[in-house]
C-alpha positions in Angstrom: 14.5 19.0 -10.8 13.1 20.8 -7.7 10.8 23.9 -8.8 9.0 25.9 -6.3 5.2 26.2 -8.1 2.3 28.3 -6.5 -0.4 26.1 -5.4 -3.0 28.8 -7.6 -1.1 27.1 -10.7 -1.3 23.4 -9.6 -4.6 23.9 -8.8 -5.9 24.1 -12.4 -7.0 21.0 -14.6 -5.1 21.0 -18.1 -7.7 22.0 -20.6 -8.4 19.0 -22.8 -9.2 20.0 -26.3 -11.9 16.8 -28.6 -9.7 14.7 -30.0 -8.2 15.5 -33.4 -9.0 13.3 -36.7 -5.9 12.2 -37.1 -4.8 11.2 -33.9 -8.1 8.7 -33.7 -7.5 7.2 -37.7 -4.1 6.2 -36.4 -5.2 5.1 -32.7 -8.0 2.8 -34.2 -6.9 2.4 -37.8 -10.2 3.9 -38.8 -10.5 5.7 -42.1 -12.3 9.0 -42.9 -13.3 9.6 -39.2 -15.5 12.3 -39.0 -15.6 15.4 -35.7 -18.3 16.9 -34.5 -16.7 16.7 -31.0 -15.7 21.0 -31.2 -17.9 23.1 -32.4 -16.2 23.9 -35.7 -17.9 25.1 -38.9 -18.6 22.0 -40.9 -18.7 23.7 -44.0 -14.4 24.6 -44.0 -13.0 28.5 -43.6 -15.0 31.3 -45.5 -14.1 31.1 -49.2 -13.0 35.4 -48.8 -11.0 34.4 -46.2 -9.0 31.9 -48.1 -8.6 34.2 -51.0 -7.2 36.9 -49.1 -4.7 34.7 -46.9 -3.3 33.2 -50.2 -2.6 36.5 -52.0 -0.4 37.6 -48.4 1.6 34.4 -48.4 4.9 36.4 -50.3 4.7 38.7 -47.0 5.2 36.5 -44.0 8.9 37.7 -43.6 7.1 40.8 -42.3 5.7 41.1 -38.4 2.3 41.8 -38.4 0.7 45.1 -38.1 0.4 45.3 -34.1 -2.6 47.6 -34.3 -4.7 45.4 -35.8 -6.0 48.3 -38.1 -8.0 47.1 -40.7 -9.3 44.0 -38.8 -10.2 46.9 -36.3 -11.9 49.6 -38.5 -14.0 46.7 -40.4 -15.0 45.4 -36.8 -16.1 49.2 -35.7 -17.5 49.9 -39.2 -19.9 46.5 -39.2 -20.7 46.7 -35.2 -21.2 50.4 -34.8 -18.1 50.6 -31.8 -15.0 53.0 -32.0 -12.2 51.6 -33.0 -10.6 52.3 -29.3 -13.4 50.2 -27.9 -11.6 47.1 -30.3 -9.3 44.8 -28.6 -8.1 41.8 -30.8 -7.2 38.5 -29.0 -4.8 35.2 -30.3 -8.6 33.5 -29.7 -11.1 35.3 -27.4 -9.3 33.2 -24.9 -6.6 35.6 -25.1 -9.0 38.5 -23.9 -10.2 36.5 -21.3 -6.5 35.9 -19.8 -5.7 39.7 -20.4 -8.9 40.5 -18.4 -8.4 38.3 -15.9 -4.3 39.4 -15.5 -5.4 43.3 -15.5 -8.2 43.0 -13.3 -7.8 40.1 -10.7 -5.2 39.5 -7.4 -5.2 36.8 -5.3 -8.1 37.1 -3.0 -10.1 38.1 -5.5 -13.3 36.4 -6.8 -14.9 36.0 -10.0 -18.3 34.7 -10.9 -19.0 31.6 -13.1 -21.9 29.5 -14.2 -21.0 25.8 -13.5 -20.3 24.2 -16.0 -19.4 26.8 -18.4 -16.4 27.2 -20.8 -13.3 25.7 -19.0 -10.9 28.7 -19.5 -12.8 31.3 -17.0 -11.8 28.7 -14.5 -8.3 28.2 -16.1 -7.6 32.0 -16.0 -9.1 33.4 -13.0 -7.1 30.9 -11.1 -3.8 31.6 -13.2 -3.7 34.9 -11.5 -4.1 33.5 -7.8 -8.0 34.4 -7.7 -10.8 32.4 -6.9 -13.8 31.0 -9.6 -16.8 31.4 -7.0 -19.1 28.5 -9.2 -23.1 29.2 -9.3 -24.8 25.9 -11.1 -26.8 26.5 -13.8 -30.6 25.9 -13.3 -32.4 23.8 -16.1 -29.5 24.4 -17.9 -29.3 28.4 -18.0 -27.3 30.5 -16.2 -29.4 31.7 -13.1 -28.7 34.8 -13.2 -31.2 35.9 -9.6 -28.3 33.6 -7.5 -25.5 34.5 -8.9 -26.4 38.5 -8.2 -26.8 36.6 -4.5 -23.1 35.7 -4.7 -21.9 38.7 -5.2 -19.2 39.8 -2.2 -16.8 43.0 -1.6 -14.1 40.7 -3.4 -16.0 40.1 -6.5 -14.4 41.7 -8.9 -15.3 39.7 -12.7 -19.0 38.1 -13.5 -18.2 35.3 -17.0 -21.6 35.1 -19.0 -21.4 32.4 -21.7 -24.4 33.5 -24.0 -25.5 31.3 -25.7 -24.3 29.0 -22.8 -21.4 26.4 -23.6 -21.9 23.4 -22.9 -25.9 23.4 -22.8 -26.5 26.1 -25.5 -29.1 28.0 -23.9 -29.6 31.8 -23.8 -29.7 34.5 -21.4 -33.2 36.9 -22.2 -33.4 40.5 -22.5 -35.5 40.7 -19.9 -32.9 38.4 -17.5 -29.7 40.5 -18.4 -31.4 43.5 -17.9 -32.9 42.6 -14.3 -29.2 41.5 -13.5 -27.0 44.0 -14.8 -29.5 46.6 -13.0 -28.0 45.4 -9.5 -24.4 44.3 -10.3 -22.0 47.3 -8.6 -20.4 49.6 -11.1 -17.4 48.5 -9.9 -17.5 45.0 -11.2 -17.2 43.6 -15.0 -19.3 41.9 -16.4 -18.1 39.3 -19.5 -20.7 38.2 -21.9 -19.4 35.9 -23.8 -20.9 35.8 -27.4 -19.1 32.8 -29.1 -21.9 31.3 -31.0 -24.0 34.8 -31.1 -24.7 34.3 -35.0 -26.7 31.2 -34.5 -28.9 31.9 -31.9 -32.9 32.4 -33.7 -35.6 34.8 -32.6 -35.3 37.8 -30.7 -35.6 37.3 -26.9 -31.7 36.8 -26.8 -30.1 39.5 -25.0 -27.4 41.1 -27.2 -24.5 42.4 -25.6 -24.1 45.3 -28.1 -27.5 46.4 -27.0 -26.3 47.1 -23.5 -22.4 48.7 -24.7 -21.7 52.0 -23.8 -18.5 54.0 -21.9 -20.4 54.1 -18.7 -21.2 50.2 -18.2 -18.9 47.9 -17.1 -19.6 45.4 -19.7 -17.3 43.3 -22.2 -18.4 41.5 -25.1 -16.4 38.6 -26.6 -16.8 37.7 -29.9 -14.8 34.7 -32.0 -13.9 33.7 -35.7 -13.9 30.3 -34.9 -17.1 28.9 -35.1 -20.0 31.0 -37.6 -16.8 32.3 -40.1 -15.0 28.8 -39.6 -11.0 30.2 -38.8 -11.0 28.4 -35.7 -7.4 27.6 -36.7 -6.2 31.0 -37.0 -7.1 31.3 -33.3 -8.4 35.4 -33.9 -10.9 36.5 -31.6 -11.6 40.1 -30.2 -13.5 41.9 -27.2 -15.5 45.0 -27.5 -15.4 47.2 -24.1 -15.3 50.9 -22.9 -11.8 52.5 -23.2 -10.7 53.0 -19.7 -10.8 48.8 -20.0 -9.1 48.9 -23.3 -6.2 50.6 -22.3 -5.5 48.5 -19.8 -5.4 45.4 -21.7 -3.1 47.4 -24.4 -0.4 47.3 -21.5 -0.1 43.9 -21.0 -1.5 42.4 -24.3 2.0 40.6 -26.3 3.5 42.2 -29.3 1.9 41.3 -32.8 -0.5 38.7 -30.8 -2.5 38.0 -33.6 -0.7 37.0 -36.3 -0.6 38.7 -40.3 -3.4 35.4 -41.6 -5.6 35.2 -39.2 -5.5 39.9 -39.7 -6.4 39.1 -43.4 -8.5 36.3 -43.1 -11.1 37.8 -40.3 -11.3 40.7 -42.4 -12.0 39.4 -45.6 -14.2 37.1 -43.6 -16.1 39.9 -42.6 -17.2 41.0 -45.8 -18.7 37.3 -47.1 -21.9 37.6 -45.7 -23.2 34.7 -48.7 -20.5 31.9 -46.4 -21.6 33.3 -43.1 -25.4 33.1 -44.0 -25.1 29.6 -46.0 -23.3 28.2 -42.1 -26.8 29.3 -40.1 -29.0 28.1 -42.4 -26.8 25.0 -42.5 -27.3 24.6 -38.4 -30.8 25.4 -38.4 -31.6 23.3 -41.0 -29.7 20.1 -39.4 -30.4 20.9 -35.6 -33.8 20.7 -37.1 -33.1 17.2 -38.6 -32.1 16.0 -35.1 -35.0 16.8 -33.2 -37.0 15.4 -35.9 -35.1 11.9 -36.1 -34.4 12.0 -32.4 -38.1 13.0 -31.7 -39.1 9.8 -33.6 -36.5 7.6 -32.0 -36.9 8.8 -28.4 -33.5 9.5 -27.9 -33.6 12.3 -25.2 -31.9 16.0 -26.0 -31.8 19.6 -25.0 -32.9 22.3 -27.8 -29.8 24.9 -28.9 -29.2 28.2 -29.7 -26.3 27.4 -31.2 -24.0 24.8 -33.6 -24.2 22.1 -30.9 -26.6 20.2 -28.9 -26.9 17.8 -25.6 -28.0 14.2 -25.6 -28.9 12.4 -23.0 -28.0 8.9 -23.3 -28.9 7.4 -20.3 -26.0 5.6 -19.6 -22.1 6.4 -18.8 -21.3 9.1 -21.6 -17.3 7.8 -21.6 -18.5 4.7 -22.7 -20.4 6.2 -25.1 -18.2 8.2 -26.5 -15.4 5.5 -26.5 -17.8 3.3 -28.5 -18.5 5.7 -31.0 -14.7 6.6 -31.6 -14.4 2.9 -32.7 -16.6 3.9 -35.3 -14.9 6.9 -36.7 -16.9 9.4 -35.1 -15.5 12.3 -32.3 -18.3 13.7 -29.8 -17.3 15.2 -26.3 -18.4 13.7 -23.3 -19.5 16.0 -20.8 -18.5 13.7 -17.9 -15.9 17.2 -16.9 -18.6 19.3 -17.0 -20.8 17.2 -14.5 -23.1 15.3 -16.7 -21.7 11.9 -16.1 -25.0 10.8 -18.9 -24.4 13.8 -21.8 -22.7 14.0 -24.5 -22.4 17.3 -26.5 -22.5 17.0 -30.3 -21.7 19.9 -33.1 -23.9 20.0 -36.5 -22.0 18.7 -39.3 -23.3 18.0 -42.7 -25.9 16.2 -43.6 -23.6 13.1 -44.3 -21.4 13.6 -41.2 -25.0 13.7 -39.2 -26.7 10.8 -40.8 -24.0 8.6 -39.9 -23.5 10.2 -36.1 -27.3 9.1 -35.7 -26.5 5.6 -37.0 -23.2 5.3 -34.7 -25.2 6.3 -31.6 -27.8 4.2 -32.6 -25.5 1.2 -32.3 -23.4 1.9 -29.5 -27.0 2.7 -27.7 -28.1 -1.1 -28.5 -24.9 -2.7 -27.9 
């Protein structure tokens, strides 16, 4: 077969997603594996959410509700946006691609922190334009160069906040220097995945900034906090002229009737989403205190996950600790040849993570 395939396309890397628990029980014959390789709720899908998707099982012969209406109006209602500022994405991913589809050419340029969440880069290159890469510094996004980068073709800025891989924030007083002396005529994307779990009050909050005269987006997710990161339901919150554009190209019913009733429902159980922080905070805390005491090097978090530093190649590491039932994510792709990133599980599920590393550290 002889296909003619724009070099834009074969220049992206595949995204590779942590490995599943199956697929590693059946690899190494290993029984009651355990990931924290993700970034997924450890504590299963909120209990609402369940309810609600089991009572709309008879009605799956139906299409979904392309609107999104009620997964809309309780957003709006519980964030204090229109309904018309509401766009609802198969995953925030799906926002990001519509974004990047409505608003970039080739020739174009869009700004990203390096490394940052793989599918900016994935996206702004699907659509022939260029990811223009400004390295984090101390692990934050520094936010003074990347302003510096900004050129006539610049048309997207990607803010992860908190930052995934390294799970740092961007502060008010950071976002607000930026956004002061970004053009009008480019977007700016914060990113606000793991929002929910961020403590104190210095974070800059996207919602803080919205209104129909800034060129700003915020994403938000069901994945992680409300655990329905199998649903894939996601949604953006942006003025209306940027709305209506993605309504042209976003795909009929693209978020299916579930993961509508689900989020919704998920919406309303503020006991499951409250019980997941203090979960995180609670074990985060556990790690710094055992980690502390065992001098095992790692980077604080604003979020469900954390960096470690193990001082040696993090492949090996995390090959070592598959053999023992137990799914991290090197961050050898992101540029830290000696990290690996690890998500809060229970307290079971962290106990024996420390004791796994521990061993593949001495062996």
């Amino acid at each position: 077969m002889k296909l003619s395939v724009p070099e834009h396309i074969l220049s992206i890397k595949p995204y590779s997603p942590g490995k599943p628990v199956g697929a590693l029980e059946r690899e190494y014959g290993i029984a009651k594996a355990i990931k924290l390789a993700s970034n997924e709720n450890p504590l299963g899908p909120s209990p609402k959410a369940v309810k609600a998707i089991q009572d709309a099982l008879d009605n799956l012969n139906r299409y979904p509700d392309g609107s999104g209406y009620y997964l809309t109006k309780k957003i709006s209602g519980k964030l204090g946006v229109l309904p018309g500022n509401i766009v609802l994405g198969n995953g925030s991913d799906e926002i990001i691609s519509m974004l990047a589809t409505a608003l970039l050419t080739p020739g174009d340029e869009a700004l990203l922190t390096q490394p940052s969440f793989l599918m900016y880069d994935i996206m702004v290159r699907s659509v022939g334009a260029t990811p223009v890469y400004v390295p984090l510094k101390s692990l934050s996004a520094d936010l003074k160069e990347m302003k510096n980068r900004i050129t006539p073709r610049t048309r997207l800025v990607f803010l992860n906040n908190p930052n995934n891989p390294t799970g740092t924030f961007i502060s008010k007083a950071e976002f607000e220097d930026f956004i002061e002396g970004v053009p009008s005529e480019i977007l700016v994307v914060l990113d606000e995945a793991y929002i929910e779990f961020v403590r104190g009050d210095l974070c800059a909050f996207g919602l803080d900034y919205f209104n129909e005269e800034k060129a700003i987006v915020i994403l938000r997710t069901f994945s992680k906090a409300y655990g329905l990161a199998g649903l894939r339901i996601g949604y953006g919150i942006m003025p209306e002229l940027i709305s209506n554009l993605l309504h042209r190209i976003r795909p009929p019913f693209n978020t299916n009737v579930l993961a509508q009733i689900g989020a919704t429902a998920a919406l309303d159980d503020a006991d499951f989403l409250n019980k997941t922080v203090r979960l995180v905070h609670e074990e985060l805390d556990f790690f710094h205190a055992v980690f502390d005491q065992k001098g095992i090097r790692y980077f604080p978090s604003e979020t469900n996950f954390f960096l470690i530093d193990v001082q040696k190649n993090a492949d090996e590491v995390f090959e070592g600790l598959l053999r023992q039932g137990v799914i991290v994510r090197s961050m050898t792709s992101y540029g830290y040849p000696e990290y690996i990133r690890v998500n809060v599980g229970v307290h079971e599920e962290n106990v024996r993570f420390v004791e796994a590393l521990e061993s593949v550290l001495k062996s």
